[in-house]
N, C-alpha and C positions, 0 to 999 in steps of 0.2 A: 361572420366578419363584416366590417363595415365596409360602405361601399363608399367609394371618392365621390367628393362633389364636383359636380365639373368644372372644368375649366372654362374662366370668363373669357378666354382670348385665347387665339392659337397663336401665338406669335412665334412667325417665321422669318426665316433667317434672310438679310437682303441679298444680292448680289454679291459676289465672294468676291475681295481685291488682295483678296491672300491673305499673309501674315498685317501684323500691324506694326507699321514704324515707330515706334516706341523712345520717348527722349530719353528713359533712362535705360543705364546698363544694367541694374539690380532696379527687384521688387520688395524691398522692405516693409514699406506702408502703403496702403492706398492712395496717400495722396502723391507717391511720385507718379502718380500718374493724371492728367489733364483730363477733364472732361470731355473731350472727341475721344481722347485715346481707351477711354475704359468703355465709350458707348461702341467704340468701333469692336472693344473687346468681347465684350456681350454676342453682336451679330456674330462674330467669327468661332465663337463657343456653338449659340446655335446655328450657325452653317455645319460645326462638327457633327454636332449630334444627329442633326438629320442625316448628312450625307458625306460620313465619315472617308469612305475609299479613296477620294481623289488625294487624303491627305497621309496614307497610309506608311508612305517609302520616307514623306516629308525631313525627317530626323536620322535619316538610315547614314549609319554610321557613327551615329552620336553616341558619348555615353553622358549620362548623367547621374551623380552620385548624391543618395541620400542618406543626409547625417541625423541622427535622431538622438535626443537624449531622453527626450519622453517616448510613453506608451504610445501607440498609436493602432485605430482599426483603418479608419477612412482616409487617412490624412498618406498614411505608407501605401495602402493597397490600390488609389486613387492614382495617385504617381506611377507607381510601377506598372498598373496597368494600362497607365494614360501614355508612357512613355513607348510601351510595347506595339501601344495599336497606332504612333506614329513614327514607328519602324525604327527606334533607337532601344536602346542598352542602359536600364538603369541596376545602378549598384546599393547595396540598401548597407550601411554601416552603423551599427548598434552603437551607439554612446552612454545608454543605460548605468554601466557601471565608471564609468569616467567621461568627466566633463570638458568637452573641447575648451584645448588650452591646457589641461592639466599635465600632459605628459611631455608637450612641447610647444613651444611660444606659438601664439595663432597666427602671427607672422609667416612663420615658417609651414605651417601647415595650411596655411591658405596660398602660398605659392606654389608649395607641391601638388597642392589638388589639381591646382589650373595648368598642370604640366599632364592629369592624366584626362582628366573630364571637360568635357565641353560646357556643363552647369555644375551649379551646386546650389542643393537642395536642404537646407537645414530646420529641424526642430528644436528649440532648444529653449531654455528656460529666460537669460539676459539676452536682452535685445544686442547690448554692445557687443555681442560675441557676434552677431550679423552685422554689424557695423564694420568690426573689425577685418570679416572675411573678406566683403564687399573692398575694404582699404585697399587690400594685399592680393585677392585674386581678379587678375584680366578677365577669368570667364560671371556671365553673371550668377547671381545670388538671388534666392529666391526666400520667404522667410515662410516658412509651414507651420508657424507658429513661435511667438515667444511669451514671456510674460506680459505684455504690453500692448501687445497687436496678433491679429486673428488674419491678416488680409487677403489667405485666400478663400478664409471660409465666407468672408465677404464678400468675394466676387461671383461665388455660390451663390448668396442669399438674393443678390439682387439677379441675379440669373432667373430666379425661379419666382420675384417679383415681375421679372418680363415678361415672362413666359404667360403666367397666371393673369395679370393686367394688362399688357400689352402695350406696360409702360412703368417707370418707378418718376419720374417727376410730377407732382400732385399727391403720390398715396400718401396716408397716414399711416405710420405703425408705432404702435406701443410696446417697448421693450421694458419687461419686468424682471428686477434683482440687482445684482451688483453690476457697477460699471466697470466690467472688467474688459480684457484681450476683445475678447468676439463684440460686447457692448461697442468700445473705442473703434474697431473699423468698419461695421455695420453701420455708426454713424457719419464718419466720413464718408464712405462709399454713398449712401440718404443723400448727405449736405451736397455731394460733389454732383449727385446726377438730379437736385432738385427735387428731392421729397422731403418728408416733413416726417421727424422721429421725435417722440417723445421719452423722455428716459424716466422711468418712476422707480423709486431706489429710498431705503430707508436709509433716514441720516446716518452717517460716516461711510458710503458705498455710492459716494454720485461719482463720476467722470472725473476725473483731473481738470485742473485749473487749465492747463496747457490744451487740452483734448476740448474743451467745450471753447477756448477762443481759437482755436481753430477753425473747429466746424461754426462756427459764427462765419468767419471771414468767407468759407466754400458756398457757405448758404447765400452769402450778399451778394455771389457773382451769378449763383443757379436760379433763386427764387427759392430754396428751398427754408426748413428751419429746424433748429433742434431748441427742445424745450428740457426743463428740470422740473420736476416733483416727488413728491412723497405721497401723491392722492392717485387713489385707484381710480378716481371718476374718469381721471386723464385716458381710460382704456374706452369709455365713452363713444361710440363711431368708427373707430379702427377700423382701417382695411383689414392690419394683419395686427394678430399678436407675438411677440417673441422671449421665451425664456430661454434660461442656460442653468446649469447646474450654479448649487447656490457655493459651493467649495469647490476650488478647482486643484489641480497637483500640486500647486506650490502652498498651498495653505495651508494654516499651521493652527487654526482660530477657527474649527469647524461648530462646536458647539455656539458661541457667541453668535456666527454667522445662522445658523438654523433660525436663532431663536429673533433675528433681527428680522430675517425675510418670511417666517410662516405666514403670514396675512397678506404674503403676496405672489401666492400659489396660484397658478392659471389651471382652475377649475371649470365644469360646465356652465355654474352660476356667474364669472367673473367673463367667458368668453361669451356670454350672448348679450352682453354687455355690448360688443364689441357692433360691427355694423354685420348684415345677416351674409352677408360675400364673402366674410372675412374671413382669411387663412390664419392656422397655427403652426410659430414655426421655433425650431428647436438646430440648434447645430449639431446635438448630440455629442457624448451619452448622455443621456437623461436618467436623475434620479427621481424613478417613478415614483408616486406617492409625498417627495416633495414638492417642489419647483412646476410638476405639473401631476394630472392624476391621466390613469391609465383610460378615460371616458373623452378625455381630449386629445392625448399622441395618437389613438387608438380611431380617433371619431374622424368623419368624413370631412371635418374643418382643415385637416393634417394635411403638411405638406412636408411632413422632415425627411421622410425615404427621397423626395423628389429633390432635395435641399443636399441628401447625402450624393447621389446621382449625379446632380450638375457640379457636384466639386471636379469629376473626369473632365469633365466639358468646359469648362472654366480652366481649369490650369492648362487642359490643352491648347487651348486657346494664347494663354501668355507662352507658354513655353515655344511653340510656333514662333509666335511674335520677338522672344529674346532667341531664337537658336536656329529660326530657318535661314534660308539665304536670300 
């Protein structure tokens, strides 16, 4: 088994001011949240991690209900056991075979939730069905994912940009494949705290119109940037590199998709490309053998176990912040 490379930086957690006051009442995308608000969220994740106990009873009393329509490993077991270890009650509700809204107007079923749960935690495939929630329920709304946005696998990624650098304003990363969910708020998350992402994506697979003059505007207030291409040189000096599965659940176009991205596999050859620090990072699942090969998830550049890990750490973190007192 390969052995980890070390880490450049121990970044440690500052002084604890508790929860974080936060402008908004739901987390739909990364960017309802401000630039102090997500760095103070980062410390307060790892304040968690090091020194979980003081926050133990935090939530005691709470419950929080998670609605799923997708599959999920990390995204449900993250939650459940994020909610546990700060002394609240999550309830886990399958929506696999029916689509919130389908039985009864989202109206009505986002009022009732917030008559029994203190949050509400949703995966789900349209973004508007978290819109909707957020409209109709007082308690807040967290988004575990939808078709559109990824944000709190986001708050992961740069968690573990911290961690490893001991900073995410200045790094470079190159993010290869389709500009999907995870692509879209990995680069907000970049833009807003001051890094520099590159998105390399074969034509008909960049970012949205809307998603790229966004992170423009976040970048002009950070210093950071986000760039577009279709050239692999772009992977050139990279701190990090990052892939994602090249079809994700809602896809319907899996062959066309293989045949768009094979030449943009993150390989041994394509990662030492990168600069010789640099991390590989994946949100996982990963289809081995595509999108990356088993010599780089597998090799001492890897950092997706650590990327899986601080998803606990990271929502504890917001969750505190929307639900302590």
């Amino acid at each position: 088994m390969s052995k980890r490379a070390p880490q450049t930086s121990t970044a440690k957690p500052r002084k604890s001011t508790g929860p974080v006051a936060l402008r908004t009442k739901d987390f739909l995308t990364v960017t309802d949240l401000s630039r102090p608000e997500l760095e103070a969220l980062l410390n307060l994740a790892l304040e968690l991690k090091a020194r979980p106990q003081p926050h133990a009873h935090a939530l005691g009393g709470k419950s929080v209900v998670l609605l799923f329509e997708k599959p999920s490993l990390r995204t449900r077991v993250s939650f459940e056991v994020g909610v546990y270890r700060l002394g609240g009650h999550a309830l886990f509700y399958d929506h696999s075979a029916e689509r919130i809204g389908s039985r009864e107007a989202l109206k009505d079923y986002a009022k009732n939730l917030d008559r029994f749960a203190h949050c509400v935690v949703a995966r789900v495939f349209e973004q508007s069905v978290l819109e909707g929630m957020a409209q109709h329920a007082q308690v807040p709304v967290v988004n575990a994912l939808s078709n559109t946005h990824h944000p709190c696998q986001a708050l992961a990624d740069v968690l573990t940009l911290r961690q490893r650098f001991g900073k995410v304003a200045g790094l470079k990363l190159a993010y290869l494949g389709d500009g999907n969910n995870v692509c879209t708020s990995l680069a907000h998350a970049l833009c807003l705290l001051g890094g520099h992402i590159t998105v390399i994506s074969p034509k008909g697979y960049v970012l949205p119109t809307d998603i790229l003059d966004t992170c423009k505007e976040l970048a002009q207030t950070s210093g950071g940037s986000l760039t577009t291409t279709s050239s692999l040189s772009a992977v050139d000096g990279a701190d990090a590199i990052y892939t994602d599965a090249w079809v994700s659940m809602h896809h319907s176009d899996a062959e066309a998709r293989y045949r768009a991205m094979r030449s943009y596999q993150v390989n041994p050859a394509l990662l030492a490309r990168a600069a010789k620090h640099a991390i590989f990072m994946h949100c996982l699942p990963a289809e081995r053998g595509d999108e990356v090969t088993d010599e780089v998830i597998d090799g001492p550049q890897s950092v997706v176990y650590d990327q899986a890990k601080n998803r606990l750490h990271a929502q504890n973190a917001l969750l505190l912040s929307l639900l302590a007192p």
